[in-house]
N, C-alpha and C positions, 0 to 999 in steps of 0.2 A: 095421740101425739100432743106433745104440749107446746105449744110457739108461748116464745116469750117475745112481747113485743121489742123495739129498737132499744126505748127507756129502758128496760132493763141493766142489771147489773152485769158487769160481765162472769164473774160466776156461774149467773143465770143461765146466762147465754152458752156459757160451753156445757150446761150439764143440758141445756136444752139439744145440742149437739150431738153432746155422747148416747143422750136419751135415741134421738134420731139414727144413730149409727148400733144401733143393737148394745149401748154402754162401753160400746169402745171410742175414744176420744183421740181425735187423729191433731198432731198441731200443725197440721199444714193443711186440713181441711176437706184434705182429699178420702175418702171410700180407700177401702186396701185394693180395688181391682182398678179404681183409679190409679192409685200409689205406683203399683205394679207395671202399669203400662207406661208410664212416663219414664219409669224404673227403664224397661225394656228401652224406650227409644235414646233415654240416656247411652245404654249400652253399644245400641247400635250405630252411635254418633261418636261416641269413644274412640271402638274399634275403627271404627273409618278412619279419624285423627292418626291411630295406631297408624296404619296403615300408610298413610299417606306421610306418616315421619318417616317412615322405616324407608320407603321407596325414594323420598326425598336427602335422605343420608348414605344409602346405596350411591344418586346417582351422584352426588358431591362427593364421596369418596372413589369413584370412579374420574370425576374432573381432577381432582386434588387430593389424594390420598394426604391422610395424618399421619405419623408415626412410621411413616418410611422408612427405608433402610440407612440411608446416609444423612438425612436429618435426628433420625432416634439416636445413631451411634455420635453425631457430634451432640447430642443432648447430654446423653447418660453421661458419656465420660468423666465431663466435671464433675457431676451429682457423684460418680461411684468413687473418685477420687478424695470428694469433700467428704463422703461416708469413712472411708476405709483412714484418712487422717485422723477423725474422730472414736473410730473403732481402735484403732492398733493405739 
């Protein structure tokens, strides 16, 4: 193994790295089985978020639907009117 001391150059420093890690040179410092499992909790932290949007948009569209039926149809109307002025 070869340590480059602090002094060194950082060139040094990262081939002393990649030397360490079998010549593979990671930039964030991490081992790939490191990499991977942060990987992994990233994911499972994600999904969660996923998960708790989805259920939280459920129940707000349950309190307050969007896109109703007597709000969508006072909506459209103008927009298909402004359309169809411009089309014909």
């Amino acid at each position: 193994m070869n340590l480059v001391p602090l002094g060194g150059t950082s060139a040094e420093r990262v081939q002393s790295m990649a030397d360490e890690n079998g010549g593979i040179f990671s930039q964030s410092g991490l081992s790939e089985a490191e990499a991977k499992e942060v990987q992994g909790y990233m994911m499972q932290y994600f999904m969660l978020f996923l998960a708790f949007a989805i259920v939280a948009h459920m129940l707000m569209w349950i309190y307050k639907p969007w896109f109703s039926g007597d709000e969508m149809g006072a909506m459209v109307t103008p927009v298909a009117q402004a359309i169809s002025t411009f089309v014909v």
